[in-house]
N, C-alpha and C positions, 0 to 999 in steps of 0.2 A: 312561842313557847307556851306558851303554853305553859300547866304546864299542869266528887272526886276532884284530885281533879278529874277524877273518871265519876259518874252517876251510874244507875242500875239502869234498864229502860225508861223506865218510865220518872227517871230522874233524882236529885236529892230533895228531899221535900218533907218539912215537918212543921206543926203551926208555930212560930214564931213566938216570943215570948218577950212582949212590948215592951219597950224599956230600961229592960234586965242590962247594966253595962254586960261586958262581953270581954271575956281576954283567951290570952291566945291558945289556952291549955283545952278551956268550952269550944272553941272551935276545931280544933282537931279531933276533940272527941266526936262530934258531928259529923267528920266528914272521913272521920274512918270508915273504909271500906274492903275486905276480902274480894280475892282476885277467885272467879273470872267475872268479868265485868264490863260495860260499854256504855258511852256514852253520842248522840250526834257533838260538832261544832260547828259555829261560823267562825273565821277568822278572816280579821282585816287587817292588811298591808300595805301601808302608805309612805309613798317613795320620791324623793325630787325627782326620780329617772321615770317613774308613772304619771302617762297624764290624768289617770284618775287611781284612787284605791284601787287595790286587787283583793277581791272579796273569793274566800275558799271556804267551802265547805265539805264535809265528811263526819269522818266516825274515829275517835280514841277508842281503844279494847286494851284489856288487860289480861291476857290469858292466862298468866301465869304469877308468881310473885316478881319472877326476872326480866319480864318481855311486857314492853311498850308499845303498841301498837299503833299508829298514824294514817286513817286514811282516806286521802283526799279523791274526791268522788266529783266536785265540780270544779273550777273548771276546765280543768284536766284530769287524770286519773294515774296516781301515783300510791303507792304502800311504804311507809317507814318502817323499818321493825328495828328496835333498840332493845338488845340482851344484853342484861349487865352479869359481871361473875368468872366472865367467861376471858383470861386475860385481862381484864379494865374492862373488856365491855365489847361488844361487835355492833355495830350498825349496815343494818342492809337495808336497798332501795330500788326499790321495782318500778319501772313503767313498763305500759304495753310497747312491746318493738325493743322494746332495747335488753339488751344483758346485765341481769343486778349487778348492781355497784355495792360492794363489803369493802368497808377498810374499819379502824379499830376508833372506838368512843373518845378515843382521849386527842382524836384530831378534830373535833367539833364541839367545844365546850359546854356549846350551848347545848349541845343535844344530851350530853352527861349531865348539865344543872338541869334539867329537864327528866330524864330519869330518876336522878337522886332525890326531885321537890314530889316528883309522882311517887316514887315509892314512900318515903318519910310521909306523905298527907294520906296515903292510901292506907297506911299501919296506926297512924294518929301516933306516929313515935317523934314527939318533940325532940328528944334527946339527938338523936339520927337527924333529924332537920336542922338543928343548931349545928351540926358538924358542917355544913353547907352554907350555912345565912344564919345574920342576925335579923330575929321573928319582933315585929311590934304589931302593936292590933291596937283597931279604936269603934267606936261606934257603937250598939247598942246588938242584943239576940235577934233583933227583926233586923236592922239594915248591919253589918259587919264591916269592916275591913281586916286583911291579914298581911303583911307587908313584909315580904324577905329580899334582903340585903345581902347578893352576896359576900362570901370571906375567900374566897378562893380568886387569888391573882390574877388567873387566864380568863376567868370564867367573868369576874369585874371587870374585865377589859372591853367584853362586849357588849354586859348587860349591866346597868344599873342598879335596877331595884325591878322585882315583879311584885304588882297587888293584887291582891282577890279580893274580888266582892260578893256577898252571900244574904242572902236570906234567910233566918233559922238555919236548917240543916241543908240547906239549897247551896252550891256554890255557881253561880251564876254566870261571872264573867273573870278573865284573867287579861291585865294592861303589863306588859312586859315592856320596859322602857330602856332602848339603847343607852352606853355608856356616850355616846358620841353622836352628835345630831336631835332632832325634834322627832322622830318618826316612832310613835307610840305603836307596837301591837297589841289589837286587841281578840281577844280570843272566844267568844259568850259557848255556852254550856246550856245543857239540861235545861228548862223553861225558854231562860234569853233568846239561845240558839232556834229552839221553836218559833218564838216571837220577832227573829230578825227578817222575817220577808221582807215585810211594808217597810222597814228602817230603816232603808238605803245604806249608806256607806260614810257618813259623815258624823254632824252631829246627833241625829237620830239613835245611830249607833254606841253614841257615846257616852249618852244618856242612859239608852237601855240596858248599856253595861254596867253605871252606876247606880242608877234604879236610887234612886235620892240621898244613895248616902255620901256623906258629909265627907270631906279630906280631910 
């Protein structure tokens, strides 16, 4: 999940403002963004059924205010496209060789808390975001945290809590944490995402998502 969370090309990036506590209304003003839009990610997948993490990379795009876009480019090649509006929402899924797979948003929860955290952080509408999670933040304008909790029954049944972690106007990495089990996703974005060659898959990884700030 992810879940800008989208960046412009060349990323979210503004000088940091040492010190300055930080709450959660400054950070979304930050990291509002107008669609169209794109960002790279890595994201990592760690599974008791994996003998090692499953490290993906790709591209988030925002074409439009309604449509989500996912797509994974290593180490397979897969396109998510998530429209919301549209009855609840449509999700489609392309691979090469095979025939898209459409069925409707509200059979994958996670993939609707994932739409609903991207458009609310994309508009900087707190109001719209609290309909979805309760928001707490900590840390200071150079290192952040932003922490949504979902409210929605189906959607808490999968997932826990997702955090972002940011720098200034940077949001760098997103730890999506199952409701059930130990197997954190981690998501990294704009700079991180650049920075994840040399960081393998482990703690490397963990670190450069949290980039020293504090829990």
């Amino acid at each position: 999940m992810a879940t800008t969370l989208l960046a412009s090309t060349g990323g979210w990036c503004a000088a940091p403002d040492a010190g300055t506590p930080v709450d959660a209304d400054w950070i979304l003003s930050k990291l509002a963004r107008p669609a169209p839009m794109r960002t790279g990610f890595v994201e990592v997948r760690d599974s008791k059924l994996l003998k090692a993490p499953l490290r993906i990379s790709g591209e988030y795009s925002r074409p439009d205010g309604n449509t989500l876009v996912r797509e994974v480019r290593a180490p397979y090649a897969e396109t998510t496209t998530i429209v919301s509006g549209k009855a609840g929402g449509e999700v489609t899924i392309a691979r090469a060789g095979h025939a898209p797979r459409k069925f409707q948003l509200s059979r994958v929860p996670e993939l609707g808390g994932l739409q609903s955290s991207f458009g609310a952080l994309l508009s900087g509408d707190r109001n719209l975001l609290e309909q979805h999670y309760r928001i707490t933040s900590g840390g200071s304008r150079e290192r952040w945290t932003l922490t949504l909790v979902p409210t929605d029954a189906q959607f808490a049944a999968k997932v826990r809590d997702i955090t972002l972690y940011g720098r200034g106007a940077e949001l760098r990495c997103i730890e999506t944490n199952p409701a059930k089990g130990v197997e954190v996703q981690r998501t990294l974005l704009a700079g991180a995402a650049r920075e994840a060659a040399g960081a393998g898959t482990g703690p490397g990884l963990a670190a450069l998502c949290r980039a020293g700030v504090a829990n």
